[in-house]
C-alpha positions as a Markdown table, in Angstrom:
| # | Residue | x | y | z |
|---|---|---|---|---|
| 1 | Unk | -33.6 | 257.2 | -157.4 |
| 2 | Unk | -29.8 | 258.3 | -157.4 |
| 3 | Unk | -28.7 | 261.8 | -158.0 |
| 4 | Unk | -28.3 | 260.7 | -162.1 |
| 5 | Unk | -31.6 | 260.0 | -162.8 |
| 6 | Unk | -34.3 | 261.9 | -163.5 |
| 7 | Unk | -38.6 | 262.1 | -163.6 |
| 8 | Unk | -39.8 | 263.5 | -166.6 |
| 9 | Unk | -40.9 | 266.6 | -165.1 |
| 10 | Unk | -37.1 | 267.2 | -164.5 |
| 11 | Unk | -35.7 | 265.8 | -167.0 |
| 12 | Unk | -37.9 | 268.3 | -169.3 |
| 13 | Unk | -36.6 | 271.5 | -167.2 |
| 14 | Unk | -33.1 | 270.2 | -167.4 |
| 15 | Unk | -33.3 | 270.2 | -171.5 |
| 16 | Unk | -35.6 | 273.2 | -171.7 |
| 17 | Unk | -38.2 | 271.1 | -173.5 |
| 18 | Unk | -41.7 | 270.2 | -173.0 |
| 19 | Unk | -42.8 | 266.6 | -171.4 |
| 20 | Unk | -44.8 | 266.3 | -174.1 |
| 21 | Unk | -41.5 | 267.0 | -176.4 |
| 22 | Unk | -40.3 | 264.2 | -174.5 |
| 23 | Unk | -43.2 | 261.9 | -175.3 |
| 24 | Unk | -43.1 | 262.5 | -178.5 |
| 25 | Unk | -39.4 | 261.4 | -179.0 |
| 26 | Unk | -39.8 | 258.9 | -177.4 |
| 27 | Unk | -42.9 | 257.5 | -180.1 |
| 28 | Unk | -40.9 | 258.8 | -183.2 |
| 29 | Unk | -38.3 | 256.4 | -181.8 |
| 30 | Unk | -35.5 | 259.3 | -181.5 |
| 31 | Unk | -35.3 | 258.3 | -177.3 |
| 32 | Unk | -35.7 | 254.7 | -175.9 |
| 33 | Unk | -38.6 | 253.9 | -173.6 |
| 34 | Unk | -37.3 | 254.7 | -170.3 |
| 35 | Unk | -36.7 | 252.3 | -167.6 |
| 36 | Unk | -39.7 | 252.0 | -164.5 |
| 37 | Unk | -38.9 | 252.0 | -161.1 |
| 38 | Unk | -41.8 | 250.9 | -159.6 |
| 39 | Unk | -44.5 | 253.6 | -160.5 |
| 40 | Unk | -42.0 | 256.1 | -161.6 |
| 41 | Unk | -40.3 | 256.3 | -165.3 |
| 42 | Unk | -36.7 | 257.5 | -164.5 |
| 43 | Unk | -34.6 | 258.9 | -167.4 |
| 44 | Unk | -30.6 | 259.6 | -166.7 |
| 45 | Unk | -28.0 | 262.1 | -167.7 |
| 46 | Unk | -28.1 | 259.9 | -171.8 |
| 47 | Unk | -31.1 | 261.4 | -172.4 |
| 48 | Unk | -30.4 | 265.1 | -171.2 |
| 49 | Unk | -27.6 | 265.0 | -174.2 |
| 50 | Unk | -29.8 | 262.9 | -176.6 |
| 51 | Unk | -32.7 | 265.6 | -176.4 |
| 52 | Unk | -29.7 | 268.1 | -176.4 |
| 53 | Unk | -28.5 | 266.6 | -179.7 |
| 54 | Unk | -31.8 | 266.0 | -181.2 |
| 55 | Unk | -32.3 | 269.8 | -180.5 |
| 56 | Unk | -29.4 | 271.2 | -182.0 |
| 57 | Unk | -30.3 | 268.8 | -185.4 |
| 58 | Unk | -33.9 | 269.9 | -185.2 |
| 59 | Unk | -31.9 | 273.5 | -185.6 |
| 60 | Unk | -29.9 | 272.9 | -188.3 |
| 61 | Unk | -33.9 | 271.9 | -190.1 |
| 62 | Unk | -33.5 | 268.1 | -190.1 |
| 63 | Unk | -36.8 | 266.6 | -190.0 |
| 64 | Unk | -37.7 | 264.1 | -187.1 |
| 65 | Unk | -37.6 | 260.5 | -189.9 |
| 66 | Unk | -33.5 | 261.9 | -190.8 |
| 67 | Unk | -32.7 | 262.5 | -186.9 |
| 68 | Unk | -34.2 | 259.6 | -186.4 |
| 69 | Unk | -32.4 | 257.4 | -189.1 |
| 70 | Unk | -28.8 | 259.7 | -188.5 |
| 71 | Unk | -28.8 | 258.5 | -184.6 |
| 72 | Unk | -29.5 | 254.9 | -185.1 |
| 73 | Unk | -26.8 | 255.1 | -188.1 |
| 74 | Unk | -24.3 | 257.1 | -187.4 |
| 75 | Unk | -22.1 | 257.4 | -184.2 |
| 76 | Unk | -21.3 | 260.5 | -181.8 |
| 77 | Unk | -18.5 | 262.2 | -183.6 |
| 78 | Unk | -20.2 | 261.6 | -187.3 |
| 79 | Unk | -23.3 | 263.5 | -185.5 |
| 80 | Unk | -20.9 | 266.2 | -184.5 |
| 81 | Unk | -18.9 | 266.6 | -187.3 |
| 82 | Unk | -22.1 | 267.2 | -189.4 |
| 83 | Unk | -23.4 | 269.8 | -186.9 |
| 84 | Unk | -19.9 | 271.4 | -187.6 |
| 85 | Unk | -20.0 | 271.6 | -190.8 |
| 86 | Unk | -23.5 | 273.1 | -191.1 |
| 87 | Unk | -22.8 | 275.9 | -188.8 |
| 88 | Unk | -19.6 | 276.6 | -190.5 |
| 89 | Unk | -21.7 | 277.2 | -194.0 |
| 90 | Unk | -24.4 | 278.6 | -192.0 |
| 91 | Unk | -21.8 | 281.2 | -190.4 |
| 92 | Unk | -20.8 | 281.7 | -194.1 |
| 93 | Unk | -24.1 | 282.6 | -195.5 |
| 94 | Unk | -25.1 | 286.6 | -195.8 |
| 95 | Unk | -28.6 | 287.3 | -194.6 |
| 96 | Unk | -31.1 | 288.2 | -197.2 |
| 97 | Unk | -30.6 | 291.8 | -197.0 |
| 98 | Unk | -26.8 | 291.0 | -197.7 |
| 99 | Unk | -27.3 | 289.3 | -200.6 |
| 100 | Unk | -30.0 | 291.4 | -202.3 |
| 101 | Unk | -27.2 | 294.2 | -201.6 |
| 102 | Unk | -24.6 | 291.8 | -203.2 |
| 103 | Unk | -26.4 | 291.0 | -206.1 |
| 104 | Unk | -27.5 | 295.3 | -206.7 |
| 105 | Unk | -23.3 | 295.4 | -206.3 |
| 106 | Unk | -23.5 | 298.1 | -203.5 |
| 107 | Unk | -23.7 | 298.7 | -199.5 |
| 108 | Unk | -26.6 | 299.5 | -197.2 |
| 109 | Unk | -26.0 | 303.3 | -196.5 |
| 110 | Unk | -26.7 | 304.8 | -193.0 |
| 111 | Unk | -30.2 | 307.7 | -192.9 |
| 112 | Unk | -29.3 | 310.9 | -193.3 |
| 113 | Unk | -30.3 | 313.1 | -189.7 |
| 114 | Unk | -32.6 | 315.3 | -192.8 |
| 115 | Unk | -34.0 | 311.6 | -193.5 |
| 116 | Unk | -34.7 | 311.3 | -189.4 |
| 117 | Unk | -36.0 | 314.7 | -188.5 |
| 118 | Unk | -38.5 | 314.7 | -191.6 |
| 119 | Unk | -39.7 | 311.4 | -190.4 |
| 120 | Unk | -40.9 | 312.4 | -186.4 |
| 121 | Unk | -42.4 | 309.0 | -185.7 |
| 122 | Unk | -38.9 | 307.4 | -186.4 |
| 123 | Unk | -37.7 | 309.6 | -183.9 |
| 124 | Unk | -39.7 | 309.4 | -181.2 |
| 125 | Unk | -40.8 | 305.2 | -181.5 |
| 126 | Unk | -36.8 | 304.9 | -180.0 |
| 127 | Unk | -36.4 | 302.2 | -182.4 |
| 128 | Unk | -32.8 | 302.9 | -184.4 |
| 129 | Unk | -33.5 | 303.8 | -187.9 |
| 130 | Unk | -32.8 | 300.9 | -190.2 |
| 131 | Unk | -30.7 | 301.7 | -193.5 |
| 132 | Unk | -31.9 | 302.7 | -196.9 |
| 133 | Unk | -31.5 | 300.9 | -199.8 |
| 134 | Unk | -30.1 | 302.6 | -202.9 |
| 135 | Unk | -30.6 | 300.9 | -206.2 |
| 136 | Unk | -28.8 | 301.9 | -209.0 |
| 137 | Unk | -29.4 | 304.9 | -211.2 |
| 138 | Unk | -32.3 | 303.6 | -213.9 |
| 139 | Unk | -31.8 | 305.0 | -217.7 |
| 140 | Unk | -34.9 | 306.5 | -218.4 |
| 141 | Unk | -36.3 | 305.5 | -221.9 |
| 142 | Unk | -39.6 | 306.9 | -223.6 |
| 143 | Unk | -41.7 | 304.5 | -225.4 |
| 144 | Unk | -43.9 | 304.7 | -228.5 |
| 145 | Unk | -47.6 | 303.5 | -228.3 |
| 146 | Unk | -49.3 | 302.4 | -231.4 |
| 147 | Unk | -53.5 | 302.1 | -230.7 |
| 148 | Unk | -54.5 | 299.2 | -232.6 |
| 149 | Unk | -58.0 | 299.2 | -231.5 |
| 150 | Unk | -59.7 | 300.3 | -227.9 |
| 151 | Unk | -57.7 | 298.4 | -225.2 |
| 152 | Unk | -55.2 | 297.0 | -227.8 |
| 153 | Unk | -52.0 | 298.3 | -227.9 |
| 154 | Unk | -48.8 | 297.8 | -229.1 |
| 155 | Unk | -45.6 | 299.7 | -226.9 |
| 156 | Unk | -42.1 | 299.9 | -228.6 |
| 157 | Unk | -38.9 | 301.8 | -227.1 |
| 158 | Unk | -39.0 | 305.3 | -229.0 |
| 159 | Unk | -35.0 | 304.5 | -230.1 |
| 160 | Unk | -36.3 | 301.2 | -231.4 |
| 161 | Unk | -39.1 | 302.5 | -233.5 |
| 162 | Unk | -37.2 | 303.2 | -236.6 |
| 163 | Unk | -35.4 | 299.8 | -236.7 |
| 164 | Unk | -38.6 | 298.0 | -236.5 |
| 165 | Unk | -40.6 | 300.1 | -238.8 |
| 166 | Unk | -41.5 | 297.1 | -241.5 |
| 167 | Unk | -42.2 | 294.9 | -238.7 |
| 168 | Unk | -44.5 | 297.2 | -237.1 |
| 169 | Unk | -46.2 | 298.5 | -240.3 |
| 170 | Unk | -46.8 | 294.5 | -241.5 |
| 171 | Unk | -48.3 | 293.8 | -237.5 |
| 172 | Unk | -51.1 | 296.9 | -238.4 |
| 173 | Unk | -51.6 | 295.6 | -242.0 |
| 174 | Unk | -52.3 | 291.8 | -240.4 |
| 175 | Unk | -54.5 | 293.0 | -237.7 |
| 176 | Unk | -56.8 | 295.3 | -240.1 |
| 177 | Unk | -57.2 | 292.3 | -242.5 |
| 178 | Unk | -57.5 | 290.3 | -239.3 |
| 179 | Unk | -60.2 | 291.8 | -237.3 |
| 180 | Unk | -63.1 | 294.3 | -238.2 |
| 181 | Unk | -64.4 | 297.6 | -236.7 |
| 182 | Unk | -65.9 | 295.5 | -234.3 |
| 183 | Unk | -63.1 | 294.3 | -232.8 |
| 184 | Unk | -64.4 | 290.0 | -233.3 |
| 185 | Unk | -61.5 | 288.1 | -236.1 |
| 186 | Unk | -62.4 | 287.9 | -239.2 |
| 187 | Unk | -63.1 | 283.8 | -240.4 |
């Protein structure tokens, strides 16, 4: 064995995967079968970067059949250029609390120390306080509610009622000749 090659045990520490990783690959058809040196399988410094490669795709969420399919298709540099361009969007992409924050049209605003000292377990856990979010200021509204039997209801926006009045007073009229006392609709 020269100083390029590699037993599986090795060549698992040198790519900071399992053997059983290894293995696998190797079924799914993303390695070749390894060459055998009498009773010893030796691997050389091709599959440290395959596995390295198949790693960083694995990253960028390609599943095992499309890493499979893009490295018997597709050279190197096509490889490379791909991972490129995904970290680029990645790298472009706002986390989640970023783009909730985008879409509310304002920034995350640091705790007040009156926010800190009223919360003593923030304090004292030594873990930073993590930013508020403000959401905008809500109109408030009031809403009529019109009972049109136990459980039944019918809500409207008090500024609203007026316009709808007809509407509202036909929707009673319909459900009285509608449904009895009882509640059960009339045949």
């Amino acid at each position: 064995m020269t100083e390029d090659e590699f037993l599986i045990g090795e060549l698992a520490q040198k790519t900071n995967v399992s053997v059983r990783t290894i293995r696998y690959y190797i079924n799914q058809g993303l390695l070749p079968a390894p060459d055998s040196r009498g009773r010893y399988t030796v691997y050389d410094n091709d599959y440290v970067e395959r596995i390295l490669l198949i790693k960083r795709l694995k990253d960028a969420f390609l599943p095992i059949k499309e890493i499979r399919v893009m490295l018997e298709t597709q050279t190197r540099a096509e490889i490379e250029e791909f991972l490129r361009m995904f970290k680029m969007q990645r790298a472009q992409k706002n986390d989640a609390l970023s783009y909730i924050n985008n879409l509310l049209g304002h920034s995350i605003s640091e705790p007040s120390q009156s926010t800190i000292r009223s919360k003593p377990m923030l304090k004292e856990s030594g873990i930073p306080p993590q930013p508020a979010l403000q959401f905008p200021q809500q109109r408030e509204s009031s809403w009529k509610r019109i009972v049109l039997a136990p459980g039944v209801e019918l809500h409207i926006e008090q500024h609203q009622a007026a316009r709808y009045d007809k509407l509202i007073q036909a929707l009673l009229a319909d459900y009285q000749v509608r449904f009895s006392t009882t509640g059960k609709q009339e045949s």
